[in-house]
C-alpha positions in Angstrom: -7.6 -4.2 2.4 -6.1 -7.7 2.2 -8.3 -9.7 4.9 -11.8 -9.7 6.7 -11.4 -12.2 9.8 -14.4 -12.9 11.6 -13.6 -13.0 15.6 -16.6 -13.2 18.4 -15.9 -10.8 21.1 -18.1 -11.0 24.7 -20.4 -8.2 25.2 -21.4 -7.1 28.6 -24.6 -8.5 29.4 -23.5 -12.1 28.9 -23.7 -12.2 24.9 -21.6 -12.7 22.5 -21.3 -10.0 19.4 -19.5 -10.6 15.9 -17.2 -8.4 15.1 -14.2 -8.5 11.9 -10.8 -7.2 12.3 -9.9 -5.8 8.9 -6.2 -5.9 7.9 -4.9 -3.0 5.7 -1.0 -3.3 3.9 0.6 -0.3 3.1 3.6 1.5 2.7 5.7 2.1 5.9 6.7 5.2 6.0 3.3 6.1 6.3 2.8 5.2 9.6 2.2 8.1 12.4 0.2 8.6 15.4 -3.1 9.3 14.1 -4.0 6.0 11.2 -7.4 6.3 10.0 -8.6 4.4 6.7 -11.5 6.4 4.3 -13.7 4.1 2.6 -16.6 5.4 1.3 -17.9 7.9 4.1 -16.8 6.3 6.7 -13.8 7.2 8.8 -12.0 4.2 10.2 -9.3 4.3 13.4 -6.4 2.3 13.1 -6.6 0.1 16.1 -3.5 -1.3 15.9 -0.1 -1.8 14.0 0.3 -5.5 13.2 3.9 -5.4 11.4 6.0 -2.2 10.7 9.3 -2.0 8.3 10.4 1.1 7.7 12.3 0.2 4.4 15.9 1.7 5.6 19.0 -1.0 6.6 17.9 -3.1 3.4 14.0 -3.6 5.3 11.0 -3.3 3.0 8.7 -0.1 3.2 5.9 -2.2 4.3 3.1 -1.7 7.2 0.1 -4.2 8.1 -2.2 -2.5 10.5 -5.8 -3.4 11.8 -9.3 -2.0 12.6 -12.7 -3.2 13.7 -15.9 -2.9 12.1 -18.9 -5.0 12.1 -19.3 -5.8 8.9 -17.2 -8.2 6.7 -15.1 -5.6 4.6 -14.5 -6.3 0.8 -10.9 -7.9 0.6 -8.3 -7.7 -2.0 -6.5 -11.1 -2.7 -2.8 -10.7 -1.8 -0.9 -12.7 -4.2 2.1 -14.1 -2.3 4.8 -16.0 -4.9 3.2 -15.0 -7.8 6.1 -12.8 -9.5 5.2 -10.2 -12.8 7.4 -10.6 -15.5 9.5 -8.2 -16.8 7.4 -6.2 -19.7 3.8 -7.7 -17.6 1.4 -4.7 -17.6 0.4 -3.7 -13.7 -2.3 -1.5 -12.0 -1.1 1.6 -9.7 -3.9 3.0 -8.1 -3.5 5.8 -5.2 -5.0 8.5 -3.6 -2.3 11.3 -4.2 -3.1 14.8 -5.0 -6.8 14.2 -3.4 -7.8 12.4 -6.4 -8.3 8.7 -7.0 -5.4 7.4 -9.7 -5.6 4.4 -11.6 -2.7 3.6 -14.4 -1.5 0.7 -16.1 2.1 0.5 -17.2 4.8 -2.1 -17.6 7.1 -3.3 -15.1 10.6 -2.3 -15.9 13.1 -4.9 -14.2 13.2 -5.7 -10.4 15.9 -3.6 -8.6 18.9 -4.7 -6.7 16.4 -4.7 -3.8 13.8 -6.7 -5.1 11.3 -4.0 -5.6 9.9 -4.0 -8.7 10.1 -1.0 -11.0 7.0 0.0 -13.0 7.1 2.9 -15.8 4.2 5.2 -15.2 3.3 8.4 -13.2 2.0 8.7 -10.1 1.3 11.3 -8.2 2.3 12.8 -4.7 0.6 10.4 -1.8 0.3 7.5 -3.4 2.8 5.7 -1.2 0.7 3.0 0.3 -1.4 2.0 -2.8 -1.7 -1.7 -4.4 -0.3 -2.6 -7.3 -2.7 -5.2 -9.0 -2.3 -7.6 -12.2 -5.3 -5.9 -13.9 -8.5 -7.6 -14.2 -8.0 -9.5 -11.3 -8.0 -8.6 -7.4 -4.8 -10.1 -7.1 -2.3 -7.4 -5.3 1.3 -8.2 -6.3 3.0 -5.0 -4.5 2.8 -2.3 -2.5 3.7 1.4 -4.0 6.7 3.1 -2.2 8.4 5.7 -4.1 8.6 7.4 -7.2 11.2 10.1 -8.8 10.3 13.9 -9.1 11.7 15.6 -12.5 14.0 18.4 -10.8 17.1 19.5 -12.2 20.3 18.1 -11.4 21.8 20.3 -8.6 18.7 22.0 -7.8 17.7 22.8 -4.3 14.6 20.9 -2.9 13.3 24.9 -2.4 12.9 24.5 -6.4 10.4 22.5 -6.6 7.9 24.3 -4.5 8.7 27.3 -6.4 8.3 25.8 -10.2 6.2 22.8 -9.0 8.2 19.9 -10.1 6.1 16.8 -11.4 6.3 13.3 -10.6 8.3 11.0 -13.0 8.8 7.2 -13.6 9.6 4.9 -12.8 7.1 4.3 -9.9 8.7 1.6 -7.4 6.6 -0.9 -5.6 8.0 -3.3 -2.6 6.6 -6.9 -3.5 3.9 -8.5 -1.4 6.0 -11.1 -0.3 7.5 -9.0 1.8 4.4 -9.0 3.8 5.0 -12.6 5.0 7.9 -11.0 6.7 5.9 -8.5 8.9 3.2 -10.4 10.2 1.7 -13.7 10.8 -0.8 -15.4 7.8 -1.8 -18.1 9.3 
């Protein structure tokens, strides 16, 4: 979650309601038909796709999509310009193998693409996740891929049968890249 706007909407008998439109970044190649955000208990519907790259043609893998509640949601603070520097520890955290992950590890180097490289594991679904400076609520990427540890020349059919595991490096697309898919102001 990276903003909480407030908007007043008109209801139907004259009034007026408050109502916030949330805005969620993640990674784009996530995006499908059905978008629904799990905080909590509650089950939210994507309303709406605000900016989509899908990461191929030299794009970022990014997506900001909204929904309404009406309730301010908690917000993390997206940290446009602020660049980790090589060796800087960062904070993965996803929701890949149905189990929350949290893992610190270094950033490696920034790739000929400008994503950032980070050595640690993730796991299977955590596409989408922040990546934080840690301690802070600042979000300074967006996890997009990782590596899984198959042999060389092995068929993709391998790794359902053995169960290959994730590997680093974990790559993250930087939240700058944000300013690109939708409007901030």
């Amino acid at each position: 979650m990276i903003r909480s706007i407030e908007r007043r909407a008109a209801d139907r008998f004259g009034g007026g309601a408050v109502l916030f439109e949330n805005w969620v970044a993640s990674a784009g190649h996530c995006v499908g038909t059905d978008l629904v955000l799990k905080l909590g208990g509650a089950t939210h519907r994507i309303g709406r796709v605000l900016g989509y790259s899908s990461g191929r043609g030299g794009g970022f893998d990014v997506m900001v999509a909204s929904f309404v509640t009406y309730t301010r949601m908690a917000a993390l603070e997206p940290a446009f310009g602020e660049y980790p520097a090589v060796g800087d520890p960062l904070l993965l955290i996803g929701y890949g193998g149905k189990a929350l992950m949290m893992r610190v590890g270094p950033l490696v180097r920034y790739d000929d693409r400008g994503y950032m490289e980070i050595h640690n594991y993730a796991s299977r679904g955590n596409s989408g996740g922040p990546v934080l400076i840690p301690g802070t609520r600042r979000v300074v990427g967006i996890g997009i891929e990782t590596t899984v540890d198959r042999p060389a020349g092995a068929n993709s059919l391998y790794c359902m049968v053995a169960g290959c595991a994730v590997k680093p490096p974990y790559v993250a697309s930087h939240i700058d890249a944000l300013k690109g898919v939708a409007d901030f102001r």
